[in-house]
C-alpha positions in Angstrom: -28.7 -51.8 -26.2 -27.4 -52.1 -29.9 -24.8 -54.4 -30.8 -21.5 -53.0 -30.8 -20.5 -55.5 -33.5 -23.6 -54.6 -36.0 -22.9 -50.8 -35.6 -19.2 -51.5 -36.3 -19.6 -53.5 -39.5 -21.9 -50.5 -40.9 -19.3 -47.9 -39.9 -16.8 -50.4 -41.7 -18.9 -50.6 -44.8 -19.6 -47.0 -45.5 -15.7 -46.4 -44.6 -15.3 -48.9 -47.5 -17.2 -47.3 -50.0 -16.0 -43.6 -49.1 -12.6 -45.0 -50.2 -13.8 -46.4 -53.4 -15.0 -44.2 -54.9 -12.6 -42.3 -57.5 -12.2 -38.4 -57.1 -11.0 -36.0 -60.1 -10.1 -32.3 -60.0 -11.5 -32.4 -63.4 -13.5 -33.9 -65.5 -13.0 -37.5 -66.9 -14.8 -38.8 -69.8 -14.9 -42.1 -71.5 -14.1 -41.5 -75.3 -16.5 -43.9 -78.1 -15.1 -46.8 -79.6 -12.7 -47.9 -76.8 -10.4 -44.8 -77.6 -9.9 -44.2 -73.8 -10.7 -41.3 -72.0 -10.5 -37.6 -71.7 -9.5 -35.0 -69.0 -11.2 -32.1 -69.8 -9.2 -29.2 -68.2 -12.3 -27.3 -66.5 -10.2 -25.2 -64.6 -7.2 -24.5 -66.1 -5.2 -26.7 -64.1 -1.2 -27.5 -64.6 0.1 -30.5 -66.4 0.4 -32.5 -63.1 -3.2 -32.1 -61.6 -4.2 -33.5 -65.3 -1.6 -36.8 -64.9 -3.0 -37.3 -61.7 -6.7 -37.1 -62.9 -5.4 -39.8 -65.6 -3.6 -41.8 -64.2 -6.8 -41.9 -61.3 -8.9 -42.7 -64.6 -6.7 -45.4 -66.1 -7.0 -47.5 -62.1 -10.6 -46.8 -61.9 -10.4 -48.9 -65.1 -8.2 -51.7 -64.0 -5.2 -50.3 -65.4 -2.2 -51.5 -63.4 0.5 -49.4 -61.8 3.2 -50.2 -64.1 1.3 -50.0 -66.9 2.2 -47.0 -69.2 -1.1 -44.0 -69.9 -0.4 -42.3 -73.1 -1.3 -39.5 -75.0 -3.5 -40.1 -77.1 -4.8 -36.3 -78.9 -2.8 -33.6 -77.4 -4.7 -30.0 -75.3 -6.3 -28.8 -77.6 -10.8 -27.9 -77.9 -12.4 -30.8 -75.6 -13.8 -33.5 -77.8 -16.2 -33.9 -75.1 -17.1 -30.7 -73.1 -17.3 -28.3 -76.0 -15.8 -24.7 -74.9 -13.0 -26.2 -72.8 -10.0 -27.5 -73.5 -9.1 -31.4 -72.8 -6.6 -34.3 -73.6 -7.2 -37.8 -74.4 -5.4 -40.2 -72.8 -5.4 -44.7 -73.6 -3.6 -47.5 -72.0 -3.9 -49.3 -75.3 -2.1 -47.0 -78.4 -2.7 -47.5 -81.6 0.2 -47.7 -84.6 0.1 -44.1 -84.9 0.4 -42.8 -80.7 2.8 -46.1 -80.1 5.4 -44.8 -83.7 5.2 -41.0 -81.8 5.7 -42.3 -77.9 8.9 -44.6 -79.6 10.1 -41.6 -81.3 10.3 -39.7 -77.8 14.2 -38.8 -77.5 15.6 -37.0 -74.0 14.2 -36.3 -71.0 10.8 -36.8 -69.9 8.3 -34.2 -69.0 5.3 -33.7 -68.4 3.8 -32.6 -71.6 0.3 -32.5 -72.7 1.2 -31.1 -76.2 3.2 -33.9 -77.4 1.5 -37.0 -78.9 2.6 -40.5 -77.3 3.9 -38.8 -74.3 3.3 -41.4 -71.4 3.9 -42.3 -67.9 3.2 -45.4 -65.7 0.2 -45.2 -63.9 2.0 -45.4 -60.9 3.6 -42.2 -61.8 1.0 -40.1 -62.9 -0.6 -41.0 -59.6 2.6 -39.5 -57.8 1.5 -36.0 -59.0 -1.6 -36.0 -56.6 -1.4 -34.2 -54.3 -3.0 -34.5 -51.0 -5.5 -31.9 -50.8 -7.7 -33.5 -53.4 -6.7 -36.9 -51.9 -9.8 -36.2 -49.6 
């Protein structure tokens, strides 16, 4: 007869790794140079699936909850996926993203078209939505 504790450990351990690993609606791809990452918007998805897929992104790579994800090069032609459309994203701005996210007036939204938009991780994380949750 197996051991009961044996077979539960391995059910424990594949649970485990089910759970970590990170699932996108689209595509996520690292940028060169430490220049963050891209969402590239494969199937035309709103603004939230995209700050979900981000802000997914940004904790896969140890980005905290309260830390802010920017944009970094508004929607516009993928930088990485040529023929579809994308938007980079960093936890780390440069002069030029951190002068355009400071120069933000009003409310927020959830833009994709304006540079130095940004949310907390935590936030972006809020727009996913069950469904792709798994």
């Amino acid at each position: 007869m197996p051991d009961l504790r044996v077979i539960g450990l391995a059910l424990f351990l594949v649970a485990g790794a089910a759970e970590a690993k990170v699932r996108f609606l689209n595509p996520v791809n690292t940028l060169p140079n430490g220049q963050g990452f891209e969402v590239v918007d494969r199937l035309g998805t709103d603004t939230a699936r995209i700050w979900c897929d981000a802000a997914r992104a940004a904790q896969a790579g140890g980005v905290g909850n309260t830390q802010r994800i920017y944009v970094s090069r508004t929607y516009g032609p993928s930088l990485t996926a040529p023929g579809i459309d994308g938007v980079s994203f960093t936890s780390t701005p440069d002069t030029a993203v951190q002068n355009a996210a400071q120069a933000l007036t009003g409310a927020r939204t959830l833009s994709l078209t304006t540079l130095g938009n940004n949310l907390t991780v935590g936030q972006g994380v809020g727009y996913c939505i069950f469904e792709i949750d798994g």
